[in-house]
DSSP file (Angstrom, degrees, kcal/mol; ACC not computed):
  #  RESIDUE AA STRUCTURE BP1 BP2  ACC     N-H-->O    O-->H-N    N-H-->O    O-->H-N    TCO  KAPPA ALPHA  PHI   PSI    X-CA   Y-CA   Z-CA
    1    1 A X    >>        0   0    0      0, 0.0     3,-1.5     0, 0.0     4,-1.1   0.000 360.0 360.0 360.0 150.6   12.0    7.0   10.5
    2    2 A X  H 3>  +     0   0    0      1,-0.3     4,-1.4     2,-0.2     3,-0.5   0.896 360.0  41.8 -46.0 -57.6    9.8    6.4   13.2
    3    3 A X  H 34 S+     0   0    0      1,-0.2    -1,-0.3     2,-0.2    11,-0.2   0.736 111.2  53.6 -55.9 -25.9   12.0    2.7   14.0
    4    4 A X  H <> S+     0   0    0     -3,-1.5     4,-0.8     1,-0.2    -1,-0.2   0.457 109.4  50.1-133.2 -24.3   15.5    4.2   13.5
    5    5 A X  H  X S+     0   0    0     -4,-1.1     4,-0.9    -3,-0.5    -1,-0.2   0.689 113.5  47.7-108.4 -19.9   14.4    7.0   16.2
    6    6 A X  H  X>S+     0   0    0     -4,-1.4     4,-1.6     2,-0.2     6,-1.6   0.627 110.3  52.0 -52.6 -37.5   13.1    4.0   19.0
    7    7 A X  H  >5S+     0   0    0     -5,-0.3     4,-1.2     1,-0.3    -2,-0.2   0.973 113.1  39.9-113.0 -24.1   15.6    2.3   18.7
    8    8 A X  H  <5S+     0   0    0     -4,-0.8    -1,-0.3     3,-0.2    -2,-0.2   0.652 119.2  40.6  -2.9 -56.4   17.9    4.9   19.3
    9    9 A X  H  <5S+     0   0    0     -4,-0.9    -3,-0.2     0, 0.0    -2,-0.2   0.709 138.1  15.1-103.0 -38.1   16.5    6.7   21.8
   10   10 A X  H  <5S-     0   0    0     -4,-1.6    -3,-0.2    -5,-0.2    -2,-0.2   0.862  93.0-123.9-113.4 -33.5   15.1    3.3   23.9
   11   11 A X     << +     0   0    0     -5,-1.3    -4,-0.2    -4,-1.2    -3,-0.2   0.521  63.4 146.2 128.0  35.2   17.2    0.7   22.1
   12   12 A X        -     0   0    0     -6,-1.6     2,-0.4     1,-0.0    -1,-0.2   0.056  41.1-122.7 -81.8-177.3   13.9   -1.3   21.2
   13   13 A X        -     0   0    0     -3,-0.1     2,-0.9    -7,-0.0    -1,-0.0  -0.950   8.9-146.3-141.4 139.9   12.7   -3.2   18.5
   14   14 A X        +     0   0    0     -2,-0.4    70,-6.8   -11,-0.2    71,-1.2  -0.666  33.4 124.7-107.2 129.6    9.9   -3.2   16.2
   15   15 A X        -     0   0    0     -2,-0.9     2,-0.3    68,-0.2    71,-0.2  -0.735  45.8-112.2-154.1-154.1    7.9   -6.1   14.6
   16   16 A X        -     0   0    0     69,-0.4    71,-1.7    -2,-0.3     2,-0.5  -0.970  14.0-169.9-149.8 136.5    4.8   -8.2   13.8
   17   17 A X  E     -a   87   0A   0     -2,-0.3    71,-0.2    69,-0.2     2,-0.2  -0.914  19.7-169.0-127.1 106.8    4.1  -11.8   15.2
   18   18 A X  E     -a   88   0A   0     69,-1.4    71,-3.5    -2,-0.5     2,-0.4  -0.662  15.2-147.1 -82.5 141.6    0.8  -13.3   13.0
   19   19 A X  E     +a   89   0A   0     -2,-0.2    71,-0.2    69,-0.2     2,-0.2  -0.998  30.7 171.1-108.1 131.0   -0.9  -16.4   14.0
   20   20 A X  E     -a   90   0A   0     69,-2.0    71,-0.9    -2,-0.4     2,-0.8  -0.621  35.6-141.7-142.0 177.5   -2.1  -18.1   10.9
   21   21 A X  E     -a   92   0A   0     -2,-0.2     2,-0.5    69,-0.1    72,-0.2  -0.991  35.7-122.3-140.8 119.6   -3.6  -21.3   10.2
   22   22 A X  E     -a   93   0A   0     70,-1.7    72,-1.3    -2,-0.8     2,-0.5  -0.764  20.5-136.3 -96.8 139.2   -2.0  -22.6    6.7
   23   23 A X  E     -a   94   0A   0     -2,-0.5     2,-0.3    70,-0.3    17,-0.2  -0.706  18.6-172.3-103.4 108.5   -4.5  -23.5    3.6
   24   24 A X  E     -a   95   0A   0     70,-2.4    72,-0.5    -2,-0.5     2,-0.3  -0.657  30.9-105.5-112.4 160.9   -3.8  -26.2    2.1
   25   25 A X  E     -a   96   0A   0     -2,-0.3    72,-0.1    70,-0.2     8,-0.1  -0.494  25.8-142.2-104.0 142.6   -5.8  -27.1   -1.2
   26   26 A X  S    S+     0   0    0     70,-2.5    -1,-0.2    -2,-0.3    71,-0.1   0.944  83.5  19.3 -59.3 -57.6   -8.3  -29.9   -0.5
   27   27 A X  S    S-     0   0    0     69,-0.3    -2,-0.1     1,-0.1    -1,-0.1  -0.117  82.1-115.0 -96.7 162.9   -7.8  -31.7   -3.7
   28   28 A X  S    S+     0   0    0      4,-0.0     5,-0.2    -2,-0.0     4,-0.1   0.824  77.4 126.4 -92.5 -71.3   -4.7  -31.5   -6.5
   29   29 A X  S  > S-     0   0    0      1,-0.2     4,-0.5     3,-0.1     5,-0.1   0.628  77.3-122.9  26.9 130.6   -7.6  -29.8   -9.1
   30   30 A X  H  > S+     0   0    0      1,-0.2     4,-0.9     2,-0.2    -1,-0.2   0.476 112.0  67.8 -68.4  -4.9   -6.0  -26.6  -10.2
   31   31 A X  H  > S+     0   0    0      2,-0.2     4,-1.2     3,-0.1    -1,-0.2   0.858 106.5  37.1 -66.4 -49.2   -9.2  -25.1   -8.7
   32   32 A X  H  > S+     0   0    0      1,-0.3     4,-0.6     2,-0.2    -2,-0.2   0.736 112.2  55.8 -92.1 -25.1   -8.2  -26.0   -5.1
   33   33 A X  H  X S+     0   0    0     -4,-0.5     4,-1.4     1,-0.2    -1,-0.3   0.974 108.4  45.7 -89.5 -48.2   -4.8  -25.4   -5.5
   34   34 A X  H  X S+     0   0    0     -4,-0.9     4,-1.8     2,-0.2    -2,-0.2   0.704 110.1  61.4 -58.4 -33.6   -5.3  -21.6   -6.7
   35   35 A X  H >< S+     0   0    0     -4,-1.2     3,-3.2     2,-0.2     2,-0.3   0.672 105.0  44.3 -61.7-109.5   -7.9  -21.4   -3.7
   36   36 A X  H 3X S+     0   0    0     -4,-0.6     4,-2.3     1,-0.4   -13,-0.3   0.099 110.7  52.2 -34.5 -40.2   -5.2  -22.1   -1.1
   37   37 A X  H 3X S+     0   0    0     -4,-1.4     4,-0.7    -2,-0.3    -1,-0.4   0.934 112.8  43.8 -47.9 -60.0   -3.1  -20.0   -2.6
   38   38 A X  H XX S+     0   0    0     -3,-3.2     4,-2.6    -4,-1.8     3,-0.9   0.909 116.0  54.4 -25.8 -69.0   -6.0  -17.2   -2.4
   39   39 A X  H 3> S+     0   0    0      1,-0.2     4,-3.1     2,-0.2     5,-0.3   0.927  96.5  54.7 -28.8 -65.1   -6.6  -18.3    1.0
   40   40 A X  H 3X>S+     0   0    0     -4,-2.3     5,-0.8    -3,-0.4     4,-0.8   0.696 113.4  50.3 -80.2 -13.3   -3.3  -18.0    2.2
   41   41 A X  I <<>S+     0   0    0     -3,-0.9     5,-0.8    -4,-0.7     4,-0.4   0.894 106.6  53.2 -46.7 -56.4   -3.7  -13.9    0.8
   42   42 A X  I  <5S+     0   0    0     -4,-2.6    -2,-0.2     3,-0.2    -3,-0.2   0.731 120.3  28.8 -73.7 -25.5   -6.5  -13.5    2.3
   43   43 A X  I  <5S+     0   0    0     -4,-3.1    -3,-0.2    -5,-0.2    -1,-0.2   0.822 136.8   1.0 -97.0 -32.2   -5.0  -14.7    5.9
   44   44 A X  I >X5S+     0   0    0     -4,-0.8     4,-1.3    -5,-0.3     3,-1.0   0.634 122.6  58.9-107.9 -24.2   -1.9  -13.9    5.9
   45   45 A X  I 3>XS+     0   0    0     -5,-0.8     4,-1.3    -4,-0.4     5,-0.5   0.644  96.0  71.6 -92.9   4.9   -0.6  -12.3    3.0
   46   46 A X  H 34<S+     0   0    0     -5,-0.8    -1,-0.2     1,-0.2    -4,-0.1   0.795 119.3  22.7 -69.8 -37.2   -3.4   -9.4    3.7
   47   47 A X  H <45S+     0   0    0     -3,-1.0     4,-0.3    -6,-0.1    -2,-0.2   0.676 125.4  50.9-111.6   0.6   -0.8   -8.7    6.9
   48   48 A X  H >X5S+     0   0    0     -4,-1.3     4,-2.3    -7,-0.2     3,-0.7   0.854 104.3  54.4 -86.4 -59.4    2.3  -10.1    5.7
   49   49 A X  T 3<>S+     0   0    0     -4,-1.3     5,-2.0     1,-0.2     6,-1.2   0.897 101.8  55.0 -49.0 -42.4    2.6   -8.5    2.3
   50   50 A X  T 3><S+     0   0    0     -5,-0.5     4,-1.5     4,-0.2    30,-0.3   0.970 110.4  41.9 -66.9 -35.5    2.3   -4.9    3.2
   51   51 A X  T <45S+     0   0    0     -3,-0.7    30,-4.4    -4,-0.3    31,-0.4   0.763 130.3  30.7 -88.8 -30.3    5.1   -4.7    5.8
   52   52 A X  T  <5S+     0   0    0     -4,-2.3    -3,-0.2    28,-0.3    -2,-0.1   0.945 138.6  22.1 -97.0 -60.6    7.7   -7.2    3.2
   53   53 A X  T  45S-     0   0    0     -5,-0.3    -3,-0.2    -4,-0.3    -2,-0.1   0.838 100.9-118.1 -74.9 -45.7    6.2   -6.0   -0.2
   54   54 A X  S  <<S+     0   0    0     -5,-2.0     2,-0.3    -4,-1.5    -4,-0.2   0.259  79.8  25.0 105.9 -37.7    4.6   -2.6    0.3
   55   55 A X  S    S-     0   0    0     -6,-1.2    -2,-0.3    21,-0.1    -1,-0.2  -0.993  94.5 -44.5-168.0-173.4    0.9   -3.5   -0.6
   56   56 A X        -     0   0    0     -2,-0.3   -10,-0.1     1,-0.1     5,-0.1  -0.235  61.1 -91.6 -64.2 143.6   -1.6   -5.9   -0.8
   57   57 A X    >   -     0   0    0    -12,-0.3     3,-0.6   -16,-0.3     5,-0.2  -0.143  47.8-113.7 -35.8 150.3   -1.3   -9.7   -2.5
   58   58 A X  T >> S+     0   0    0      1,-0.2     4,-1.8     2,-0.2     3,-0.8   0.808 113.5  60.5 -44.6 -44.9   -2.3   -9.3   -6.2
   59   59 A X  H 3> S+     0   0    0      1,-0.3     4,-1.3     2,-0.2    -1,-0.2   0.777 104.6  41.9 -46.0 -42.1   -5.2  -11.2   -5.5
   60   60 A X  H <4 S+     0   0    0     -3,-0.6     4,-0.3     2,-0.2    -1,-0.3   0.203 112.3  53.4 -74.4 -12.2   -6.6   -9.3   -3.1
   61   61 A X  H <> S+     0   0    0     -3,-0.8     4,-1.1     3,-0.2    -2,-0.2   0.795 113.6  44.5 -96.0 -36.5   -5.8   -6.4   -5.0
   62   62 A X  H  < S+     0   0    0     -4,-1.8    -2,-0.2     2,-0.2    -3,-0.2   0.860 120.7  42.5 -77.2 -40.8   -7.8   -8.2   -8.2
   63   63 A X  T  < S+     0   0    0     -4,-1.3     3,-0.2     1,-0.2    -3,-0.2   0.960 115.7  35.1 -82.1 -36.4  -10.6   -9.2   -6.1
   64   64 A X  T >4 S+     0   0    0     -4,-0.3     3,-0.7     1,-0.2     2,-0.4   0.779  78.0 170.5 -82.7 -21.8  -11.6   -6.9   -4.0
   65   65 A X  T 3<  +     0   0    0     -4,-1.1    -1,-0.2     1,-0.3    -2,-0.1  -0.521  63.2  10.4  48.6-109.4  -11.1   -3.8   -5.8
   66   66 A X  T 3  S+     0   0    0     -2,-0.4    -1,-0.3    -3,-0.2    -2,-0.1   0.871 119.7  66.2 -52.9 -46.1  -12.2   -0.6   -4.6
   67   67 A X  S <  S+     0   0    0     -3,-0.7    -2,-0.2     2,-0.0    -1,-0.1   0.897  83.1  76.4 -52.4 -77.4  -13.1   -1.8   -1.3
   68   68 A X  S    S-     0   0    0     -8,-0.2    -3,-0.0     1,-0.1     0, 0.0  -0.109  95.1-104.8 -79.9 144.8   -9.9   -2.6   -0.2
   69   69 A X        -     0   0    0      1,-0.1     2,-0.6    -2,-0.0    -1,-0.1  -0.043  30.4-136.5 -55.1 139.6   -7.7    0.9    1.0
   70   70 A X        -     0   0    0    -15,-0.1     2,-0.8    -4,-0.0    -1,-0.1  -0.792   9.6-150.6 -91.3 101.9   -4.8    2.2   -1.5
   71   71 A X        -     0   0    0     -2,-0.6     5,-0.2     4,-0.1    -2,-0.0  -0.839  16.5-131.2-124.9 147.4   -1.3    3.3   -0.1
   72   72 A X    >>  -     0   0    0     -2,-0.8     3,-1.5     3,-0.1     4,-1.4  -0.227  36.5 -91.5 -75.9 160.6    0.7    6.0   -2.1
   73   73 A X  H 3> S+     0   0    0      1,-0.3     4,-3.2     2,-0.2     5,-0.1   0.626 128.1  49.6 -32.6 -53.4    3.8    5.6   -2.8
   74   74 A X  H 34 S+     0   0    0      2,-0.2    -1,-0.3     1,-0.2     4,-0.3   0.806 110.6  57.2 -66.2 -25.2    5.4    7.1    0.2
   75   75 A X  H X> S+     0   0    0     -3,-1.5     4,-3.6     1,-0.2     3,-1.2   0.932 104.2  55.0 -61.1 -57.5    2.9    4.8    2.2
   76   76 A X  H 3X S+     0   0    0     -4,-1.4     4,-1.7     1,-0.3    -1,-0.2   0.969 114.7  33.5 -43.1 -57.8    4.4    1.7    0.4
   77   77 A X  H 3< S+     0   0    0     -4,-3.2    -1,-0.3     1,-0.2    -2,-0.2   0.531 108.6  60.4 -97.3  30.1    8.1    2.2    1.3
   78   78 A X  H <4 S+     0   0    0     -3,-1.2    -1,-0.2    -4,-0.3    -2,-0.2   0.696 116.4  38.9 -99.9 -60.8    7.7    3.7    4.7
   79   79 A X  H >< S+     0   0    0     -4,-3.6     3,-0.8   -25,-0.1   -28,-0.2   0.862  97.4 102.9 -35.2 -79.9    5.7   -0.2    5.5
   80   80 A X  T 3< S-     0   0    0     -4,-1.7   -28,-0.3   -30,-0.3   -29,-0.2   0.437 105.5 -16.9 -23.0 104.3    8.4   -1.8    3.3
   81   81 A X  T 3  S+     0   0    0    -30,-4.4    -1,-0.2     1,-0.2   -29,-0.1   0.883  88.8 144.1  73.3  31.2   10.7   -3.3    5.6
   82   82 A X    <   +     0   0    0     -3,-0.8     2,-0.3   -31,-0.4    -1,-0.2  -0.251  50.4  81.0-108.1  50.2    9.5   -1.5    8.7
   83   83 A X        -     0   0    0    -32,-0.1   -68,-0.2    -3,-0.1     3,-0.1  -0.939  59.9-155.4-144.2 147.5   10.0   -4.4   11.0
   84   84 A X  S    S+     0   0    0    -70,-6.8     2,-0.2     1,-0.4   -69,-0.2   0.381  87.0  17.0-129.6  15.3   13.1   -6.0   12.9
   85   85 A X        -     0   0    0    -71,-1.2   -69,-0.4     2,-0.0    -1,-0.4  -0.838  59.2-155.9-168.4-173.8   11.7   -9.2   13.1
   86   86 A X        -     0   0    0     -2,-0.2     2,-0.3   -71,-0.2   -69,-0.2  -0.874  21.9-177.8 157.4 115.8    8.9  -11.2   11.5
   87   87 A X  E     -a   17   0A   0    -71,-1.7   -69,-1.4    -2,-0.3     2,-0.4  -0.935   9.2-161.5-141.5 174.4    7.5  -14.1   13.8
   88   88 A X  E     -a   18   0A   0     -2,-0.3     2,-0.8   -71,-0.2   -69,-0.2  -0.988   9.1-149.4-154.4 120.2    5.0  -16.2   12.7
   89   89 A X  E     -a   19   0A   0    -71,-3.5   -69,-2.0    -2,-0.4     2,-0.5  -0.884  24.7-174.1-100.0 116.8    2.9  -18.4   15.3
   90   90 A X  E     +a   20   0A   0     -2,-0.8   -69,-0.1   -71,-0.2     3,-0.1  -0.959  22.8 143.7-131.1 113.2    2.1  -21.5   13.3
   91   91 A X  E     +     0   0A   0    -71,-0.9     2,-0.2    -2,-0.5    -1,-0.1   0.534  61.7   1.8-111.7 -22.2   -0.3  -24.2   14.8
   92   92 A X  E     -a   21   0A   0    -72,-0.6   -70,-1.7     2,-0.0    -1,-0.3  -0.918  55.3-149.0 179.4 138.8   -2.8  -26.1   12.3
   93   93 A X  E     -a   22   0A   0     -2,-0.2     2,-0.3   -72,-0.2   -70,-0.3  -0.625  19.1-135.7-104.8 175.0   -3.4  -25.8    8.6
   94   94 A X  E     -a   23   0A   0    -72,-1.3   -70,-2.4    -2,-0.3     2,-0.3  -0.784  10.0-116.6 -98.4 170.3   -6.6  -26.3    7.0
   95   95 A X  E     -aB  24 116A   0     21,-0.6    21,-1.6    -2,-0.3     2,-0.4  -0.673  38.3-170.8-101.2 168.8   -8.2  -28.1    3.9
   96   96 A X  E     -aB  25 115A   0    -72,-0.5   -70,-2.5    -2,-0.3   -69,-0.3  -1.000  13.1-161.2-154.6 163.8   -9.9  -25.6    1.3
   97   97 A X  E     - B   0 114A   0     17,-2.7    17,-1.2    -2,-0.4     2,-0.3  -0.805  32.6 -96.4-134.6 174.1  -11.9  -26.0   -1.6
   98   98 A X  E     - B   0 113A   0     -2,-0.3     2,-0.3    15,-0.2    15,-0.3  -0.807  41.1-161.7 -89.9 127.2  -12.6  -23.5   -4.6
   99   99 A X        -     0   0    0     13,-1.8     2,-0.2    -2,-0.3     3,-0.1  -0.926  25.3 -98.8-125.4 152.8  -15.9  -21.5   -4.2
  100  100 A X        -     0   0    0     -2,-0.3    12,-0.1     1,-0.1    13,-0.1  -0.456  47.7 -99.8 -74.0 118.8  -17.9  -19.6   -6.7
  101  101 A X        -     0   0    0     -2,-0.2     2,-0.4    11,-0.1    -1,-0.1   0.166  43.5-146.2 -52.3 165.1  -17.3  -15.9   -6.8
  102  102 A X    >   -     0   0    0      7,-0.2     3,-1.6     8,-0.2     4,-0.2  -0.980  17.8-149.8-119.6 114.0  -20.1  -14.1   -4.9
  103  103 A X  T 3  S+     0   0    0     -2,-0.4    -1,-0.1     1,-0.3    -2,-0.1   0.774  76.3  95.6 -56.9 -31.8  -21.5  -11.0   -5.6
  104  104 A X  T 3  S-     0   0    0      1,-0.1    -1,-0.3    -3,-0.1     5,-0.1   0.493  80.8-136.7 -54.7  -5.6  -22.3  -10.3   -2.1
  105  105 A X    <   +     0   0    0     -3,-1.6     2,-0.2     1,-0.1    -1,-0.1   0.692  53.0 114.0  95.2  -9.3  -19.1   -8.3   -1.4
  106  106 A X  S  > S-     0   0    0     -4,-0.2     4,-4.3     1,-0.1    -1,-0.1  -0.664  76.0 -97.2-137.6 169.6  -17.6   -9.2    1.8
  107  107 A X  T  4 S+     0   0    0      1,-0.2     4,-0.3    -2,-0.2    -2,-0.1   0.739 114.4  63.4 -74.1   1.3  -14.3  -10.9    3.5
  108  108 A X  T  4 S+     0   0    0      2,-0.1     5,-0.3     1,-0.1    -1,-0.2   0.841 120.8  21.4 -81.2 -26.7  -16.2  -14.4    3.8
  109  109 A X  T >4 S+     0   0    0      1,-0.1     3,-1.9    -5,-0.1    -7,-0.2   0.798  93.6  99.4-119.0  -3.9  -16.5  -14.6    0.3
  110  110 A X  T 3< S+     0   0    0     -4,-4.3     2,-0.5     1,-0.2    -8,-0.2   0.850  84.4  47.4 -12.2 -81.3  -13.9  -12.3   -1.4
  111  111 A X  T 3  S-     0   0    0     -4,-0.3   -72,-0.2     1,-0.2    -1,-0.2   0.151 100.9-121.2-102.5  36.4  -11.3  -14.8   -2.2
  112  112 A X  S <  S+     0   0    0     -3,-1.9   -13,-1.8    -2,-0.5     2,-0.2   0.540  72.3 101.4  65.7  22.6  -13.2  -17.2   -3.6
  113  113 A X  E     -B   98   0A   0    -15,-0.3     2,-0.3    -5,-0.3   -15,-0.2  -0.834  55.0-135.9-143.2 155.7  -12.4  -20.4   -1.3
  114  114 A X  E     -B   97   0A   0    -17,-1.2   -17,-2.7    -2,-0.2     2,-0.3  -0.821  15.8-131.1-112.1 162.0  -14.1  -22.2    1.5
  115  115 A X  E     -B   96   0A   0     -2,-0.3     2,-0.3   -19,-0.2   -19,-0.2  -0.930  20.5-142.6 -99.3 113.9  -12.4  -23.5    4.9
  116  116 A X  E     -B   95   0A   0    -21,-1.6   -21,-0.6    -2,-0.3     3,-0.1  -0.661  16.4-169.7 -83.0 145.1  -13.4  -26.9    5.5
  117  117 A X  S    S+     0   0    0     -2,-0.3     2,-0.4     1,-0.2    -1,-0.2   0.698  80.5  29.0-108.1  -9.6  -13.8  -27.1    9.0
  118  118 A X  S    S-     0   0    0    -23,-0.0     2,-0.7     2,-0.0    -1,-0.2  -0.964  82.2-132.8-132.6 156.4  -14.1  -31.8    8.5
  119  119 A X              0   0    0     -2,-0.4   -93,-0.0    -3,-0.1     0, 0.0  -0.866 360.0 360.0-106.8 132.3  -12.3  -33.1    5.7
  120  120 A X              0   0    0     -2,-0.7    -1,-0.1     0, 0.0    -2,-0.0   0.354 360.0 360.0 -86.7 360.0  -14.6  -35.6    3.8
């Protein structure tokens, strides 16, 4: 593998550092609380999940359908675990609320949730 031959030949290391903002559910409502979760697919687990898992959240997988890109098998475990560290820059969370699916198709409304940007 591509990592195993870096770090070998240069003695390097290979990783991913996300900056995320974490989504926290505005309300306890099981509505809001299933948003954040959604949320926190759609922002992070969109880049997190493939490199730890293999593929996309389940959510993501469920909402978006077609749209979002397929990787074959070999695709899966060549991502799996193709890192030699994981950093995570974590600064501010947000509130979220549950929004009503949208036909329209697109990443603002995919995963069903809004980002409040003032908390009422």
């Amino acid at each position: 593998m591509l990592t195993n031959f870096l770090q070998k030949s240069q003695g390097g290391k290979i990783g991913i550092t996300l900056s995320i903002k974490w989504m926290v559910p505005l309300s306890n409502e099981h509505t809001d609380v299933e948003a954040a979760a959604r949320a926190n697919d759609f922002q992070f687990g969109w880049f997190m999940d493939p490199v730890t898992f293999g593929d996309y959240p389940s959510s993501m997988q469920h909402l978006v359908r077609d749209r979002l890109p397929k990787f074959s098998p070999k695709e899966s475990l060549i991502l799996k675990g193709s890192y030699d560290f994981l950093g995570v820059n974590y600064y501010t969370a947000k509130y979220v609320t549950h929004a009503p699916y949208s036909p329209l198709g697109n990443y603002s409304t995919d995963g069903c949730y809004k980002i409040l940007s003032k908390f009422k």
